[in-house]
C-alpha positions as CSV (number, residue, x, y, z in Angstrom):
1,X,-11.5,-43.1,-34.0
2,X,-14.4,-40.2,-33.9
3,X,-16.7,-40.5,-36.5
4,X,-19.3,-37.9,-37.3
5,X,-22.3,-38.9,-39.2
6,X,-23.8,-35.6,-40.7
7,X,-27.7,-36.1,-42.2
8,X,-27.4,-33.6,-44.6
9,X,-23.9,-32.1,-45.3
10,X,-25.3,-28.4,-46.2
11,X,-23.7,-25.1,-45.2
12,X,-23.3,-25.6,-41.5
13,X,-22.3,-29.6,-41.3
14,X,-19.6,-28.6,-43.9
15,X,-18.1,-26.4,-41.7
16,X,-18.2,-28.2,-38.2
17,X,-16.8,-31.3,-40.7
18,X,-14.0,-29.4,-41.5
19,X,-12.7,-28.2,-38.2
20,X,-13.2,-32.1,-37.2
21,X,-11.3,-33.6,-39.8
22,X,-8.3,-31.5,-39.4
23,X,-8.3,-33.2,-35.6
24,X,-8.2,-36.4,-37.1
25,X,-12.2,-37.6,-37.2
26,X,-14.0,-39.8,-39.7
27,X,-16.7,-38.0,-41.6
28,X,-19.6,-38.9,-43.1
29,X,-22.1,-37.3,-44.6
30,X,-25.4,-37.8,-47.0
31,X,-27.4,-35.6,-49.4
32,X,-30.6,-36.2,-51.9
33,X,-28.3,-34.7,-54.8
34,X,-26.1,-37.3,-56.2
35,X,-23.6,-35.2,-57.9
36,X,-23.1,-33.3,-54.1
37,X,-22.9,-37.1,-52.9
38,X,-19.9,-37.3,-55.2
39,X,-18.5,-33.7,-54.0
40,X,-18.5,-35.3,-50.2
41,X,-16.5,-38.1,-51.6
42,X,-13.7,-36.1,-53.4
43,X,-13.4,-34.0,-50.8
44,X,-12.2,-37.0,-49.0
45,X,-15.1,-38.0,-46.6
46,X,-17.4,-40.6,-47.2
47,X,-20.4,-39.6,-49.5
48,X,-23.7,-41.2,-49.3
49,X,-27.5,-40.7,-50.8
50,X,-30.2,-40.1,-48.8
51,X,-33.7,-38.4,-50.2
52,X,-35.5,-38.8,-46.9
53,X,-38.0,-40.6,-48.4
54,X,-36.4,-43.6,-48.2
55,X,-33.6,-45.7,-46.3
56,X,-30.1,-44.7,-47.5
57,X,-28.9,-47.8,-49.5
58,X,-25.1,-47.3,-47.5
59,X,-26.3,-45.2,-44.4
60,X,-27.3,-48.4,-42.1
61,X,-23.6,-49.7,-42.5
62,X,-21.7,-46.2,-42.1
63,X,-23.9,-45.7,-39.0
64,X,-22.4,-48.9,-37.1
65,X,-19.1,-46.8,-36.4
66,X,-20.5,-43.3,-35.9
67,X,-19.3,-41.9,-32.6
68,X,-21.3,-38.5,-33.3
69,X,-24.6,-38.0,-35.6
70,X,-25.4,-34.4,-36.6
71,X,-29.2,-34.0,-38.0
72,X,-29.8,-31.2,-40.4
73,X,-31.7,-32.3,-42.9
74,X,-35.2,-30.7,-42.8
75,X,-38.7,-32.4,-41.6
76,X,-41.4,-32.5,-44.0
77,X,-45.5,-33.1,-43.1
78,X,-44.3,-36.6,-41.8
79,X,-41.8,-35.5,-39.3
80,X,-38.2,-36.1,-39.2
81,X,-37.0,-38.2,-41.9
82,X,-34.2,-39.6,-40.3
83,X,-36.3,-41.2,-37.6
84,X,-38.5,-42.7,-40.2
85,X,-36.0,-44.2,-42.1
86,X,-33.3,-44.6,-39.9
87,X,-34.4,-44.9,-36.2
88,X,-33.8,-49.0,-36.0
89,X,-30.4,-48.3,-37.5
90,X,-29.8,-45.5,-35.3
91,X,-30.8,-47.5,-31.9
92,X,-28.4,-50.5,-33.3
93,X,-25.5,-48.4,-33.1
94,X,-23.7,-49.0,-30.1
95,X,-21.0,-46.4,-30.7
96,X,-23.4,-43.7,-30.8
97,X,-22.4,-41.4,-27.9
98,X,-23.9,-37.7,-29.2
99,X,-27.2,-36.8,-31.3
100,X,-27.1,-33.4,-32.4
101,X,-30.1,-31.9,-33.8
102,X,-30.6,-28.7,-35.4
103,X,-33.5,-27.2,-35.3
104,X,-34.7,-23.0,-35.2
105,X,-35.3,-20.2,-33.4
106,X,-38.5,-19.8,-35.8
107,X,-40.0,-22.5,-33.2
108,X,-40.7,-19.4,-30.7
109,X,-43.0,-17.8,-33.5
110,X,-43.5,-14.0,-32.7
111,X,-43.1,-12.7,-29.0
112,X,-43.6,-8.4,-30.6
113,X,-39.3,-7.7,-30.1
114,X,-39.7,-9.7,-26.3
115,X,-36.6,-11.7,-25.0
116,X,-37.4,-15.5,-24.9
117,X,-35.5,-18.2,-24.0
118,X,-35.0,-21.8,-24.3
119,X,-38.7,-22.2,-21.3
120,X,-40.6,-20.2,-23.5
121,X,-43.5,-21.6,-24.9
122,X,-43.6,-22.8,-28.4
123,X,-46.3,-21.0,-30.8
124,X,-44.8,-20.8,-34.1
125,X,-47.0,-19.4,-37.3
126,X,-45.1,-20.8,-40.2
127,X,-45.3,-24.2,-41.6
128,X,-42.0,-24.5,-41.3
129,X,-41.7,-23.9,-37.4
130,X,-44.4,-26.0,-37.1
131,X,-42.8,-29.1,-38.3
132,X,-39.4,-28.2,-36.5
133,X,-41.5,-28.0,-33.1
134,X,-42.9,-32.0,-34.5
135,X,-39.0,-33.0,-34.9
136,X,-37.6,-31.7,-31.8
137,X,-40.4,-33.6,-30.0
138,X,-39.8,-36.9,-31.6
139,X,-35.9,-36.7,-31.1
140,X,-36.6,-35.7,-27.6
141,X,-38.7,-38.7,-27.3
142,X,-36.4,-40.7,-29.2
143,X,-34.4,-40.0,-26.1
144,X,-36.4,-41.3,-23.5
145,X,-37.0,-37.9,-22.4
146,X,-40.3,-36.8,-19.7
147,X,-38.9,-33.1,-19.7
148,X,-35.7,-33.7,-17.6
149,X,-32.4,-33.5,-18.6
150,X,-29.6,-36.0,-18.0
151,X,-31.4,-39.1,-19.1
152,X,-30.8,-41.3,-22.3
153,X,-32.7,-43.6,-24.5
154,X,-31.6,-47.7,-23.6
155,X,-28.8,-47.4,-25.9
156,X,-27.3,-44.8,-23.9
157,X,-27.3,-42.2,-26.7
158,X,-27.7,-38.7,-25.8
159,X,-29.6,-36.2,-28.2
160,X,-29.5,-32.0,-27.3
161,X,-31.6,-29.5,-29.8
162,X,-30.0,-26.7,-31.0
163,X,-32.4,-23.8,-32.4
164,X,-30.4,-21.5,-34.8
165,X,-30.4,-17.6,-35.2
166,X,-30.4,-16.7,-39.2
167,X,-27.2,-18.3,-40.2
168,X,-24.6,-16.2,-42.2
169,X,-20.9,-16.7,-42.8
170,X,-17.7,-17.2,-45.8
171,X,-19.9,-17.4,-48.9
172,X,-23.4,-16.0,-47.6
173,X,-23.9,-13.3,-45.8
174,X,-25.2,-9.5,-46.1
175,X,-21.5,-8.7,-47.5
176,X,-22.1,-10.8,-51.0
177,X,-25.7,-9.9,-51.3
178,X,-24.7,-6.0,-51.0
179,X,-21.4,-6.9,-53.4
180,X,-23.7,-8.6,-56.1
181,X,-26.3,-5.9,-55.4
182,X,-29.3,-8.3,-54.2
183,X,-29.6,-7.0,-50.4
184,X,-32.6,-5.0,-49.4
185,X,-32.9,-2.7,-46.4
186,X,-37.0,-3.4,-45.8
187,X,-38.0,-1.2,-42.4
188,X,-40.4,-2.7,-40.3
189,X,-40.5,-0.5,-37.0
190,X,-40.1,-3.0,-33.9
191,X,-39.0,-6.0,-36.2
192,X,-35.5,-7.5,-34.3
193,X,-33.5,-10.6,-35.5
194,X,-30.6,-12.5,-33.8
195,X,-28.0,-13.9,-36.2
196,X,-25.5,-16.3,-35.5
197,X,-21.9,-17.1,-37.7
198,X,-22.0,-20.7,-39.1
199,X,-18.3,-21.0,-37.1
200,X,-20.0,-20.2,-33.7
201,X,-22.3,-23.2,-34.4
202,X,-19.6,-25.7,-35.3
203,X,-18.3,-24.1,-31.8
204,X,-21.1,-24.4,-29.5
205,X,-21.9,-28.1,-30.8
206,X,-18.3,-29.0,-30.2
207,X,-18.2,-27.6,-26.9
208,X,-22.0,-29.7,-26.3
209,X,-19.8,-32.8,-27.4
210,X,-17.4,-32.6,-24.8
211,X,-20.2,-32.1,-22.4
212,X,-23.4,-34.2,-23.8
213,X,-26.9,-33.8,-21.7
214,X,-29.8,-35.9,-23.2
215,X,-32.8,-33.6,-23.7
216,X,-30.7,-30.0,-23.5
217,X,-32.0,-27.9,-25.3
218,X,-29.9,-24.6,-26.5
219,X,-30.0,-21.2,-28.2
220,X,-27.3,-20.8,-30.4
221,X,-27.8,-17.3,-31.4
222,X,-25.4,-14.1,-31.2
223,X,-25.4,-11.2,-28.4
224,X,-27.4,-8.6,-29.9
225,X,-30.7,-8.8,-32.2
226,X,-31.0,-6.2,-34.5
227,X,-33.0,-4.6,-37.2
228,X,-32.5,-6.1,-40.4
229,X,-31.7,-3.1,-42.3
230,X,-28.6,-1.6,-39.5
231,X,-26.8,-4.9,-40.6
232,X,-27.8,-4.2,-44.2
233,X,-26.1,-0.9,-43.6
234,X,-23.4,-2.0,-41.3
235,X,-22.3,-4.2,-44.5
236,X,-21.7,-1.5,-46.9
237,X,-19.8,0.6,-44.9
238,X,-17.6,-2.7,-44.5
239,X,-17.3,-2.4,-48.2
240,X,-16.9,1.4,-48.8
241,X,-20.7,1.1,-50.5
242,X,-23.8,3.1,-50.5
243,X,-26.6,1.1,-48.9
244,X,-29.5,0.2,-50.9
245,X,-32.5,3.1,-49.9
246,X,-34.9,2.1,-47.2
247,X,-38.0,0.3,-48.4
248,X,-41.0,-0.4,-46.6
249,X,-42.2,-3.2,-45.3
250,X,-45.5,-3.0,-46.5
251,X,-44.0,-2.0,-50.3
252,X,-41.4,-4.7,-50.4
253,X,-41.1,-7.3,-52.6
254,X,-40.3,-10.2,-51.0
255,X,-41.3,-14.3,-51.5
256,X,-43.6,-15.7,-49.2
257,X,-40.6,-17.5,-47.2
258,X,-39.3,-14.2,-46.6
259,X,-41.9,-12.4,-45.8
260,X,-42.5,-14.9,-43.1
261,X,-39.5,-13.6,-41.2
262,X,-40.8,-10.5,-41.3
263,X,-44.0,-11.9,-39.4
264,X,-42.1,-12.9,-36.4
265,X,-40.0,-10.1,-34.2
266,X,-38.0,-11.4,-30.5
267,X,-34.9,-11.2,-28.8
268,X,-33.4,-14.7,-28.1
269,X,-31.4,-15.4,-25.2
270,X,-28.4,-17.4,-25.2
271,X,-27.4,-17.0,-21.5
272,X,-27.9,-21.0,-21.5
273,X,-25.0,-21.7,-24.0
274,X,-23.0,-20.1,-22.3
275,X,-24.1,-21.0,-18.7
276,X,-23.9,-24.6,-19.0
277,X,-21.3,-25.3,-21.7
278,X,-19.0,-22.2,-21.1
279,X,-19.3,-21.5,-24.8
280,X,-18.3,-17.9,-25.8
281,X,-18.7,-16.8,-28.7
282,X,-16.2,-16.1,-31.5
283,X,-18.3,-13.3,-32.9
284,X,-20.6,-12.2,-30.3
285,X,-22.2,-9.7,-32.7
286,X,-23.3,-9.2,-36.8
287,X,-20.3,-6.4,-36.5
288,X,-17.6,-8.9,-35.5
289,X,-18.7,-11.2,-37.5
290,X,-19.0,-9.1,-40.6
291,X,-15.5,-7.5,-40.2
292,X,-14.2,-11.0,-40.2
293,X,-15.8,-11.5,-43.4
294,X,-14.5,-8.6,-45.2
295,X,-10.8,-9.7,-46.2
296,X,-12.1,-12.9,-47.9
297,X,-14.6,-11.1,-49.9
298,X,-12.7,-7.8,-51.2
């Protein structure tokens, strides 16, 4: 039987999980929170605790089965914390035949509204691109990788990077923040962001499952970046709402984390995705995906 080890069951694991699970695989997944731990377990897959800081007390025995392991838990200063706890266990697992990682477009940094793809160089300003660029070297090297694809580590385990577009989808996207009236429509002339539906990545990494190659790396982001605040608008004209009024950028209040999205402007490419694993997707822009959205919300 499959048997997908997520590392971190958040938004996105959840979902590829569940489109799994209804085919019949084995899920496992871990978070730092016990009560969520619990959540995994009623919901009939097998719940365990991991903080990162720290081996899993049940992890090194669940991983013996795994088929497929699906990394979303976040680095911190140290690197990836699955490799630091985990990586003996992880080599030990002779099952293992697909490492997923998830990493960010925010490893790019700011290319001023340019297209970029998956040879671009890596110059990211935040902290938090920063340590993704640290984690997708140390899986890639976890890998046996020297830059070329097709090779695997001595187990035979093959690990591919997948750097997310801003993720949205059932439960969190522009939709319920201009509902609940949260959303903001901040202009910053120039400033461009890809998006990508959470059910397009639980497509693209099944489709990388059924054709594994150690060391790819992809783009899974949609067809067509956009200014923040023509989704913004696009959303409440879904809902028969006025959008909120234009601020600017320099005027907005906004938290540092989001501000930092504001510092970084490109067009990412996905022509690779589609190229070598003949993945289209389901919602190829914010406007199918946000129509899709609409009936379970209203």
């Amino acid at each position: 039987m499959n048997h997908l080890f997520c590392f971190g069951m958040g938004f996105t694991a959840s979902r590829l999980a569940r489109r799994l699970a209804a085919e019949g695989w084995r899920i496992s997944g871990t978070s730092r929170d016990p009560d969520k731990v619990k959540a995994i377990t009623a919901g009939g897959h097998n719940g365990l605790l991991f903080n990162g800081s720290e081996p899993g007390p049940d992890v090194a025995a669940a991983l013996r089965s795994a088929t497929h392991i699906l990394i979303s838990a976040a680095p911190d200063d140290a690197g990836d914390p699955v490799l630091s706890q985990h990586r003996d266990d992880l080599g030990q697992a002779a099952t293992i035949k697909w490492i997923g990682y998830l990493s960010t477009v925010g490893v790019y940094g700011d290319f001023q509204g340019a297209w970029v793809d998956e040879t671009a160089p890596l110059r990211p300003a935040s902290v938090r691109g920063k340590r993704r660029v640290q984690a997708e070297a140390q899986w890639l090297d976890y890998a046996g990788q020297t830059g070329e694809t097709g090779q695997t580590n001595q187990t035979g385990q093959t690990v591919q990077i997948f750097r997310l577009a801003g993720i949205y989808g059932p439960g969190s996207s522009p939709l319920h923040k201009v509902k609940n009236g949260t959303a903001k429509r901040i202009v910053k002339p120039g400033q461009v962001f890809n998006r990508i539906h959470v059910d397009d990545i639980a497509g693209a990494l099944i489709a990388s499952m059924a054709r594994p190659n150690s060391g790819a790396i992809y783009n899974v982001v949609d067809n067509e970046p956009a200014p923040p605040q023509d989704v913004v608008t696009y959303a409440a004209g879904l809902l028969g709402l006025e959008p909120p009024p234009e601020i600017d950028y320099s005027e907005a209040d906004m938290t540092p984390m989001a501000r930092s999205f504001y510092g970084e402007s490109k067009r990412v490419s996905n022509a690779r995705l589609k190229d070598e694993l003949g993945y289209e997707l389901k919602y190829p822009t914010f406007r199918e995906g946000l129509q899709a959205l609409v009936d379970g919300l209203t």
